[in-house]
C-alpha positions as CSV (number, residue, x, y, z in Angstrom):
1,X,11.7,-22.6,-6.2
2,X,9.0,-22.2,-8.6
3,X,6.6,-19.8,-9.7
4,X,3.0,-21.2,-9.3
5,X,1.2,-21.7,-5.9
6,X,-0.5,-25.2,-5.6
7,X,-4.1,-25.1,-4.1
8,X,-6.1,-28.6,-3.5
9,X,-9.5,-29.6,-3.8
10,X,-11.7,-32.8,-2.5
11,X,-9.1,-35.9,-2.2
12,X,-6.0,-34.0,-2.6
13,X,-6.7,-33.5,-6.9
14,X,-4.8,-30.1,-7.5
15,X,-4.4,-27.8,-10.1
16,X,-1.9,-24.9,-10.6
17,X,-3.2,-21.3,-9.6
18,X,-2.5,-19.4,-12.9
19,X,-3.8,-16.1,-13.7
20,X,-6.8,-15.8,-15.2
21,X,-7.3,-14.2,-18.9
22,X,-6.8,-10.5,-18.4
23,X,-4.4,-10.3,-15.2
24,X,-1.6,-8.3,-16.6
25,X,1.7,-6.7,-15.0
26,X,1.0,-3.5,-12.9
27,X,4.3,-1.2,-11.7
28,X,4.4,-1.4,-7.6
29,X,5.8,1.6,-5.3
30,X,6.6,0.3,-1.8
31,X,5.3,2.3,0.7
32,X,5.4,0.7,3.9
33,X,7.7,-1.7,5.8
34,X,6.7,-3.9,9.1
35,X,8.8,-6.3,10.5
36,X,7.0,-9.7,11.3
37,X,9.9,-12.0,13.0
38,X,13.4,-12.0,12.4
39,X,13.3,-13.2,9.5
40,X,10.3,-12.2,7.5
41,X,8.7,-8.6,6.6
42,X,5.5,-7.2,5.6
43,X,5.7,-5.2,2.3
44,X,3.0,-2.5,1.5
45,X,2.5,-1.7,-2.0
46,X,0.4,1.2,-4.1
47,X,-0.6,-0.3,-6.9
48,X,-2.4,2.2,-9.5
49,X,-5.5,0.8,-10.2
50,X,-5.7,-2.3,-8.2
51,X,-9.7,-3.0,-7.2
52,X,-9.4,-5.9,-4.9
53,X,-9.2,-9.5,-3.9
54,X,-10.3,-12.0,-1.4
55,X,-8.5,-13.4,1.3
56,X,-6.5,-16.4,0.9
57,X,-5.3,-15.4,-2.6
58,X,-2.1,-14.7,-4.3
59,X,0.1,-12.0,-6.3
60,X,3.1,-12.8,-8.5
61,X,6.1,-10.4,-7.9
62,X,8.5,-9.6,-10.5
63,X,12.0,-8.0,-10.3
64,X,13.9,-6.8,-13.3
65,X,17.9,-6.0,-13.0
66,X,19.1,-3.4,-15.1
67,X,20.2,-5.9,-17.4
68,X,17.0,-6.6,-18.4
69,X,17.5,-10.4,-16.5
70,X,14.1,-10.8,-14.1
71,X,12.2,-13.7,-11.5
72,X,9.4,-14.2,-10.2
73,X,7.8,-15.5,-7.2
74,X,4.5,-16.1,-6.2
75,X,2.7,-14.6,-2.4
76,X,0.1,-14.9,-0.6
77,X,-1.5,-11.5,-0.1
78,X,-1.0,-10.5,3.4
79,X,-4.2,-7.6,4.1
80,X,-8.1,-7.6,3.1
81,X,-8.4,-5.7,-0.1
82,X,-8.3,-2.2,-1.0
83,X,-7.8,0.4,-3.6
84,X,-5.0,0.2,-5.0
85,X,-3.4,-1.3,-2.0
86,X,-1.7,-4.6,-1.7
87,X,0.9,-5.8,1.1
88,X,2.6,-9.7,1.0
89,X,4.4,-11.0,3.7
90,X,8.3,-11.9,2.5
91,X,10.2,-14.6,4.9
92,X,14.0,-15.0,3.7
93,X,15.3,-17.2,2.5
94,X,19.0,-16.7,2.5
95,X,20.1,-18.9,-0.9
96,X,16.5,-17.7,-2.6
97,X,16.8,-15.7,-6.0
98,X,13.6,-12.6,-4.6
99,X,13.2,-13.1,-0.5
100,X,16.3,-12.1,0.0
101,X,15.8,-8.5,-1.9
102,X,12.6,-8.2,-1.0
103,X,13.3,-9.1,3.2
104,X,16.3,-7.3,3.2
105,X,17.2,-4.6,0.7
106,X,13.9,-3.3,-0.8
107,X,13.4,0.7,0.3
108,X,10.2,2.8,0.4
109,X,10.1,4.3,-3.0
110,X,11.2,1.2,-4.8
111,X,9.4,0.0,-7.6
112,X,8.4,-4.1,-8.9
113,X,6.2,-5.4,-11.0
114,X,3.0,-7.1,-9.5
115,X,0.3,-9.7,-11.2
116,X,-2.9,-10.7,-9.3
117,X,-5.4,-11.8,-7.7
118,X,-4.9,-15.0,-8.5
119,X,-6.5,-18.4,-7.3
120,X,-9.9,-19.1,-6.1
121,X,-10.5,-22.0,-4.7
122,X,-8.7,-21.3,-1.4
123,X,-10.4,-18.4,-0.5
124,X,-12.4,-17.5,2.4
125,X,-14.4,-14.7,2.6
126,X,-16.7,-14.0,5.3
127,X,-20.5,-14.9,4.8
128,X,-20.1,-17.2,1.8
129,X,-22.8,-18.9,1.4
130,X,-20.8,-21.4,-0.2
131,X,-19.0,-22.7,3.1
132,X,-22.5,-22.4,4.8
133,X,-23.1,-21.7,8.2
134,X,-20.5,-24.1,9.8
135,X,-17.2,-23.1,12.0
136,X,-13.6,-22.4,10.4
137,X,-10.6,-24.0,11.1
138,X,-7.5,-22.9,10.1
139,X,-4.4,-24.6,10.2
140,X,-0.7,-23.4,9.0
141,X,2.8,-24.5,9.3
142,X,5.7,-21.5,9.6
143,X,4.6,-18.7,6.2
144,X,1.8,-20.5,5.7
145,X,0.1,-18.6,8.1
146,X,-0.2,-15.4,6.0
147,X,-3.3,-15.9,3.9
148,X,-4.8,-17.7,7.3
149,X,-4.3,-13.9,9.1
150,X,-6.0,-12.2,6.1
151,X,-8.5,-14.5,6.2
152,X,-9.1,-14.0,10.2
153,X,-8.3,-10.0,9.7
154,X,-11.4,-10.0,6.9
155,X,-13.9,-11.7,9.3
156,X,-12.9,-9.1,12.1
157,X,-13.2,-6.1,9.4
158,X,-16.5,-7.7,8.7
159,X,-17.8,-8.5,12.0
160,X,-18.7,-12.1,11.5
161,X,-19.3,-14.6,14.0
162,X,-18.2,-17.7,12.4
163,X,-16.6,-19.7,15.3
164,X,-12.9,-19.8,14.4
165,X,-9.7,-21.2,15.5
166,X,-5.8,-20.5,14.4
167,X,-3.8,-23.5,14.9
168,X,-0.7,-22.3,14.5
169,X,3.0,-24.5,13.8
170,X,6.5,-23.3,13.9
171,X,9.9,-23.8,14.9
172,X,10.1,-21.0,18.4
173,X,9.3,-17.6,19.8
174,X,11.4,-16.2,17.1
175,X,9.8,-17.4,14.5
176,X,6.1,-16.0,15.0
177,X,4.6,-14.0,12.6
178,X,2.1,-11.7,13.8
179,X,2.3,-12.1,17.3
180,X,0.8,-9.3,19.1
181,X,-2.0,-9.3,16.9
182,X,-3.0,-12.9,17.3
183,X,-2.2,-12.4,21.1
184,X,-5.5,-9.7,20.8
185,X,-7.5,-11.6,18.4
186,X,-7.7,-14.4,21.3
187,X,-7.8,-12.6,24.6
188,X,-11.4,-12.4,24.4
189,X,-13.5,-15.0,22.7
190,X,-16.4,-13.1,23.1
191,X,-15.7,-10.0,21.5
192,X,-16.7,-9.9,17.7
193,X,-14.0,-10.9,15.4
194,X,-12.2,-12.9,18.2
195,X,-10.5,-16.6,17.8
196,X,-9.4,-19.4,19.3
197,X,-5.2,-19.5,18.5
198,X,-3.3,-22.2,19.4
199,X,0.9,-22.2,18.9
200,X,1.9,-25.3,18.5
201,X,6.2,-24.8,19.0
202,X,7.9,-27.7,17.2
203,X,11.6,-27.1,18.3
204,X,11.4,-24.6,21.2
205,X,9.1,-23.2,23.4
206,X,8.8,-19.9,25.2
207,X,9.0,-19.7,29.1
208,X,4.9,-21.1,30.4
209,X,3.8,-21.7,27.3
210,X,1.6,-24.9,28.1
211,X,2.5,-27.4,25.6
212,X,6.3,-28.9,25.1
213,X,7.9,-28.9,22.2
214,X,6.5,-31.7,19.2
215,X,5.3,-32.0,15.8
216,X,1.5,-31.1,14.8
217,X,-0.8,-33.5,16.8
218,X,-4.3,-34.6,16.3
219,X,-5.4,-33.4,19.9
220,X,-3.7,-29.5,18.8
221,X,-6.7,-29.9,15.9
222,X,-9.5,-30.9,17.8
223,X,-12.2,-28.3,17.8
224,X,-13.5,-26.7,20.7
225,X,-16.1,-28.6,22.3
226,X,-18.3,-25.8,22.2
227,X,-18.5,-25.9,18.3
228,X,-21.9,-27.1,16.5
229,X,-21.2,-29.9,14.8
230,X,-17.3,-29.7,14.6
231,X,-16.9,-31.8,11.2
232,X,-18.7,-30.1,9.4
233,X,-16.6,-26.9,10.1
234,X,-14.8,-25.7,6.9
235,X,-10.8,-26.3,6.9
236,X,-7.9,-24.7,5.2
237,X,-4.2,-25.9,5.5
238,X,-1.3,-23.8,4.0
239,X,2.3,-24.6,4.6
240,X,5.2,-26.7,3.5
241,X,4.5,-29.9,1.5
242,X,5.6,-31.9,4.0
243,X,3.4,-30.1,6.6
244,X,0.3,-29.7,5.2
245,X,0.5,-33.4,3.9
246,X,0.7,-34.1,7.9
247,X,-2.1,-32.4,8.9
248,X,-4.2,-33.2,6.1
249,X,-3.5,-36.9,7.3
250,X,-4.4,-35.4,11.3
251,X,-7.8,-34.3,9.5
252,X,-8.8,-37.4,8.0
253,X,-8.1,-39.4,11.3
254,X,-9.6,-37.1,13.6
255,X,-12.9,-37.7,11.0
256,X,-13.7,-35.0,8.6
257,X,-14.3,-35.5,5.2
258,X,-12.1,-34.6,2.0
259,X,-14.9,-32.4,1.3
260,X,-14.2,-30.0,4.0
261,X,-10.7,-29.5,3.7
262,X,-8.9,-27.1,1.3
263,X,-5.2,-27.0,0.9
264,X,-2.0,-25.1,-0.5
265,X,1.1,-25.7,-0.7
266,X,4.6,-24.1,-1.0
267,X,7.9,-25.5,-1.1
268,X,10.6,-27.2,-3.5
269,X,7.8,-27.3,-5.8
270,X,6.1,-24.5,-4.3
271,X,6.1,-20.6,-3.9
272,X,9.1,-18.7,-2.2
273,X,7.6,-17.2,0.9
């Protein structure tokens, strides 16, 4: 795995997220711990004069060994900001050189090095005037969802009522990442801060859920018929290579424009999640 997230603008042209001039290395305390599936974690860190981000932005993480030897790994950051305050989402992976310390061993009290905010072009952040007035969809395969819930958790914080939808792709029940929260966030469409999720389960499925078992497919995208002018809804994509290449192809069948969509990417080429 490599060190550098991969965001994409119109027509699939990329660029690698790197920090911008003045980012510098910041020492990390963890001081919180939430387990998210049975396989990934939520790490809260006090970081000493960290002033904020915006949702759908990324941190590096650093770990030294005594040594001196260290890696790196790039995260989406997993909250809405705050001082000095930032929490990533870790999902292990068992042959991975940081998930596994940071999934499995890391302690409250432990220290790492942290680098950020970084990227910003696949950013949301509620009332842009940028994105204009138009709905949000929201589309992730397995980790990708973490910047997606920040994203969603930001527009509750603020109140807006962008029409939004989750549509949400992994392997089973075991593999969902903020569960009960997403199970609120769509229980009532017409409370502020609400949104329409949708699990799509790609190997197994939990006992009533409504859809069988399949791969991402253009009827799990299309928008609710209630949205104003669906196409012109803004669209973010954040998963595998393989996935979000998929759904990007979904996007562009179902009819909206490489101008609407914003992509990243993690993977062989990609960030460890």
């Amino acid at each position: 795995m490599t060190d550098t997230n991969t965001t994409e603008g119109p027509a699939g042209s990329s660029a690698e997220a790197t920090p911008p001039a003045g980012n510098h290395w910041r020492k990390a305390t963890l001081i919180g711990v939430r387990s998210q599936s049975w396989h990934s974690r939520t790490l809260a860190l006090h970081v000493p004069g960290w002033t904020g981000h915006l949702p759908g932005q990324h941190v590096d993480i650093r770990l030294t060994a005594p040594d001196g030897y260290s890696a790196q790994r790039s995260y989406s950051l997993a909250e809405p900001a705050a001082p000095n305050r930032v929490a990533v989402t870790v999902d292990l992976l068992p042959h991975g050189e940081v998930s596994p310390y940071l999934a499995e061993i890391m302690e409250i009290g432990d220290e790492l090095d942290v680098r950020g905010p970084i990227g910003g072009w696949f950013v949301w952040e509620p009332g842009d005037p940028s994105i204009g007035d138009g709905p949000v969809l929201l589309i992730a395969g397995g980790s990708g969802v973490v910047p997606l819930v920040t994203m969603l958790r930001a527009r509750k914080r603020a109140g807006d009522p962008t029409p939004t939808m989750l549509v949400y792709s992994l392997r089973g029940p075991r593999d969902l990442m903020y569960g009960p929260e997403l199970e609120e966030m769509s229980a009532d469409l017409s409370t502020p801060g609400s949104a329409d999720v949708r699990l799509v389960y790609t190997r197994k499925v939990p006992d009533g859920h409504p859809r069988p078992a399949s791969h991402l497919a253009a009827e799990d995208i299309q928008p609710p018929s209630a949205w104003p002018e669906p196409l012109a809804a803004r669209v973010y994509v954040c998963g595998p290579s393989g996935f979000v290449d998929h759904a990007t192809g979904l996007l562009r069948r179902v009819g909206y424009p490489d101008d609407r969509i914003r992509t990243e990417r993690f993977g062989p080429t990609g960030v460890e999640r």
